[in-house]
N, C-alpha and C positions, 0 to 999 in steps of 0.2 A: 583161655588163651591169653599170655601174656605179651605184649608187644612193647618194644623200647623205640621210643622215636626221637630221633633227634629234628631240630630245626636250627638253620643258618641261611636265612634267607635275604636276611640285612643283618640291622646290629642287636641280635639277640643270641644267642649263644645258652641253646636249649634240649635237656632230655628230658624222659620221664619213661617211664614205664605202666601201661594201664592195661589193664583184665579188664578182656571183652568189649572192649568199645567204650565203657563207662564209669571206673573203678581205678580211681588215678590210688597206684599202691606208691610212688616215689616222684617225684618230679625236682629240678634246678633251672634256674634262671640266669643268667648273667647278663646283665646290662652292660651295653658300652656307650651310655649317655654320657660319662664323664669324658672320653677320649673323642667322643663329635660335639661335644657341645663348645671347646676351642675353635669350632670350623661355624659354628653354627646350622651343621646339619650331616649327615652322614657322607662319610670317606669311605669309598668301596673298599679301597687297598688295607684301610685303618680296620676296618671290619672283619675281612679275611685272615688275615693278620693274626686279629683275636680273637677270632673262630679257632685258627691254628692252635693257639697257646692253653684256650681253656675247655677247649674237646677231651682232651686228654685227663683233666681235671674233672672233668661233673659226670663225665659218663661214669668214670666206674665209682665215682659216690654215690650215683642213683641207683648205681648195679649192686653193690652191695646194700643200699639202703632195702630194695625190692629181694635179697637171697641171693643176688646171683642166675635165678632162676626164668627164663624167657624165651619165648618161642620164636622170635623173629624178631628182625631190625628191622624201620621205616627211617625213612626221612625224606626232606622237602626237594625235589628237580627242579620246581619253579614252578610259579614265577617268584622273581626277586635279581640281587645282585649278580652275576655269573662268578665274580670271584669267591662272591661270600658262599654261593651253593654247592662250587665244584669242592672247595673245603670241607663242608659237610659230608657230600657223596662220599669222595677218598675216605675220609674214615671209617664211614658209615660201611662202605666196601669189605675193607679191613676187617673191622669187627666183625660183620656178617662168614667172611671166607676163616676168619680165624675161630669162634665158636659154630661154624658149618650151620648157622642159620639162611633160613631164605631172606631174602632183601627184598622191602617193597617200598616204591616209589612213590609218594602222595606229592600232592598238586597240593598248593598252599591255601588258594582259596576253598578249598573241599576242605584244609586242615582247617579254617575258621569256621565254618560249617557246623565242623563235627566237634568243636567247643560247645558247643549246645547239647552233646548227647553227653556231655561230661556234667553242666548246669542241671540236664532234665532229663534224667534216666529214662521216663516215658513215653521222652517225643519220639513219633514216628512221621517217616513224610509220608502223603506229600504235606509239604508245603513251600512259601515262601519265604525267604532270607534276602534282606540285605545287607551287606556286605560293604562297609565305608573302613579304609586304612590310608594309612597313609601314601601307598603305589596306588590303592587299588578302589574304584567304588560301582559296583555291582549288583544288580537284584537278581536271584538268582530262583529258578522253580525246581524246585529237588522232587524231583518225581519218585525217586527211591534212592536207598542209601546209593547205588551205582549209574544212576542215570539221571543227570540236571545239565539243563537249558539256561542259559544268560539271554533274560529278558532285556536286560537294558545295561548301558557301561557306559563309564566317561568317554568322553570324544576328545577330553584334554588334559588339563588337571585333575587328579584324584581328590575326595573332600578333603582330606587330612592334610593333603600336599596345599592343597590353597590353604587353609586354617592355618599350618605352620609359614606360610611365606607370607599372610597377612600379619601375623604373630611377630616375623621379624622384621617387617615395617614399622611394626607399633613397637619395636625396642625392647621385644619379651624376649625369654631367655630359652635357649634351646631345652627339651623338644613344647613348641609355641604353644601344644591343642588343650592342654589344662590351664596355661597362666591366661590364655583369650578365653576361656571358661570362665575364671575367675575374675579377671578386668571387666566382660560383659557382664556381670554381677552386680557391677558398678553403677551401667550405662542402660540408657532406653532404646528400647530394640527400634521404635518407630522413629526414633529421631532423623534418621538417615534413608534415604527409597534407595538401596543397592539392590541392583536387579536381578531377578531369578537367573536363572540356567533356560536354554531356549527350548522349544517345544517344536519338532518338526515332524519328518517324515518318521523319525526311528523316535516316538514319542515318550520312550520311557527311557530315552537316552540324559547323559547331564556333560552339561559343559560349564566349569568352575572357575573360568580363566578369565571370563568376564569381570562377574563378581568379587572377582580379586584384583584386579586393574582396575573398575572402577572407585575401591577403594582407597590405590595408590592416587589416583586422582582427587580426591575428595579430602584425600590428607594434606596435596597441594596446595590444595584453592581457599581450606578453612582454618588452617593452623594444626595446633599438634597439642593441645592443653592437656591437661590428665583428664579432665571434663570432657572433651571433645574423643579421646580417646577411647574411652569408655563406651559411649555412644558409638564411637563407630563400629567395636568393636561386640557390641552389643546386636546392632543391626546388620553388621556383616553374620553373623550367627545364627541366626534370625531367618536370614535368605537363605541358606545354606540347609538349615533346619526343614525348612517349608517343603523344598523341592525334595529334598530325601522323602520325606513321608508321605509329598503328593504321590509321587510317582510310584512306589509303595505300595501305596493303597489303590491307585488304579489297576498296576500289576496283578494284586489279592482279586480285585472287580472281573478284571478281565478271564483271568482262571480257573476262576470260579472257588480258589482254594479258601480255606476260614481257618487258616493257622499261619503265623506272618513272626518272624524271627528276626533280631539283630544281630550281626557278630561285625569281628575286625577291631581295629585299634580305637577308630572313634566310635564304636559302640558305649566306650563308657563315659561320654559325655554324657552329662544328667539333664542337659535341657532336650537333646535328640533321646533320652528313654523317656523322657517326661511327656515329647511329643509325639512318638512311635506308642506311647501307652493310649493317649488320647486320641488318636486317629484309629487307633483296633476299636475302643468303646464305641467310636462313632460309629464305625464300618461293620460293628458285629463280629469284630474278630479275635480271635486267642493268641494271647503273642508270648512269645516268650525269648527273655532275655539272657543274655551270657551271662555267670559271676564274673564280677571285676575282675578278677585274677585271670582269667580265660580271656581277656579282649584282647591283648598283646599276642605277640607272637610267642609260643610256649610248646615242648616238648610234645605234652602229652596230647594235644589237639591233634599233631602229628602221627600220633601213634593208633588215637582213637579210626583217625580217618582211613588209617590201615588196615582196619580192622574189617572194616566195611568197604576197602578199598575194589572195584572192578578185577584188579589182578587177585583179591581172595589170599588166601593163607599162606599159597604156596611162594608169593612173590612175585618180582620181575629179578630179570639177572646180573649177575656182576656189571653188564657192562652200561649198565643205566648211565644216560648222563645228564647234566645241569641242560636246563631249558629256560633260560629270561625271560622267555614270552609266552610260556605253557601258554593254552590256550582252555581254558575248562571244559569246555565244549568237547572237546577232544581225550577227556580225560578217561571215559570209558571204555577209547580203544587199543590200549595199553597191547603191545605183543606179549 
């Protein structure tokens, strides 16, 4: 079964086409880094925009790339921008009513998910995933390809979203979460005690708002050196790091599962795989990571998760619409 997905969920501007959930036969990309990084971070309007102008462009280059040949269209409801998804829908509409395909509607977080079944043709759930982007940072227990539980989520900030807004404190250039990658490279992680994310009733919950204001503070009171920068930028990383993997690995504890996954944007930070690899050794567990190319928002993630989608082969119907706030939880009871 062949399935074509699109995604426009923010500023990516993505199809692809994949057989069976794991066999990417065409995929496109398009960035719109160049047209947010004047703003220093994404413009909904500036997004939808160019959602508009280059849907019309990659889809049928992947359509032809793949034969023309497909059994159905997906694409993303939400979560994400509302301008940027209701663009995607209408098209995705279009195409679907005009080659008399079924339309199925994937949840965006389910689409980073199912990047993984694109990396590791063998995995099967259960298991757990966490799930850190830029909107979004979640541990997720995928009981089966149609039925997962969100164990824990931000209570404020997303990791990516404080990474990127620590990123343009420190004067880095949009989008922040590779160039604070790369400055921290610089800098000693223990220099600085930025304090974790709090630990309370909902214990595998994270709140990154902290961590990232006490940065803004610490930039105030000690100077701005390239030295000083590094270091911060270093141990704001560091804390950031710690708490993704504690809670992680308590999740894996608590479930009893021994397979524990990364996906989403900041999956491909190398210091967060470096420490998601060493917290499995420690815990006994199998983990398994996205290709780089899969951590970003991209078509075929979209398509795979269709694939394996609750609503199944046949679809959901024309009249789907954009959902900002999908809720995952929710995502299996699709009409």
């Amino acid at each position: 079964m062949r399935i074509l997905g699109i995604e426009t969920s923010c500023d990516e501007t993505a199809a692809a086409v994949v057989e069976n959930g794991r066999q990417v036969i065409a995929e496109a990309v398009y960035s719109q880094i160049p047209q947010h990084a004047f703003y220093g971070g994404v413009v909904p309007e500036v997004a939808a925009r160019a959602h508009a102008a280059k849907l019309p462009v990659i889809v049928p280059q992947v359509l032809e790339e793949a034969g023309g040949n497909i059994d159905a269209v997906a694409v993303t409801y939400g979560p994400g921008l509302v301008g940027a998804l209701v663009t995607g829908i209408a098209f995705a509409k279009g195409l679907a009513y005009a080659l008399q395909r079924p339309l199925i509607g994937v949840d965006h977080i389910a689409g980073h998910i199912a990047s993984l079944y694109l990396s590791h043709r063998s995995l099967r759930p259960p298991f757990v995933c966490l799930v850190a982007s830029g909107g979004h940072t979640e541990i997720v227990q995928v009981l089966s390809h149609d039925t997962m539980q969100i164990l824990g989520t931000t209570r404020d900030d997303a990791a990516g979203e404080a990474i990127d807004k620590v990123a343009r404190r420190l004067g880095l250039p949009y989008p922040g979460g590779p160039h604070l990658e790369e400055l921290a490279e610089h800098g000693h992680a223990d220099a600085y005690d930025v304090p974790q994310s709090f630990r309370g009733q909902d214990h595998l919950d994270f709140s990154f708002s902290g961590p990232k204001t006490a940065v803004v503070h610490l930039l105030e009171n000690i100077g701005d050196t390239e030295a000083v920068r590094a270091d911060v930028a270093a141990s704001f990383l560091e804390s950031v790091v710690e708490v993704l993997t504690a809670n992680t690995a308590k999740a894996c504890r608590e479930t009893g599962v021994h397979k524990v996954c990364l996906a989403g944007g900041v999956s491909a930070n190398h210091q967060l795989r470096k420490a998601m690899q060493q917290m499995a050794d420690r815990e006994g567990l199998q983990l398994f990571l996205p290709d780089p190319k899969y951590c970003g928002d991209n078509g075929a993630m979209i398509a795979s998760a269709a694939y394996f989608a609750p609503a199944g082969p046949t679809g959901r119907p024309l009249f789907l619409n954009a959902d900002p706030g999908a809720d995952l939880d929710e995502y299996r009871h699709q009409d």
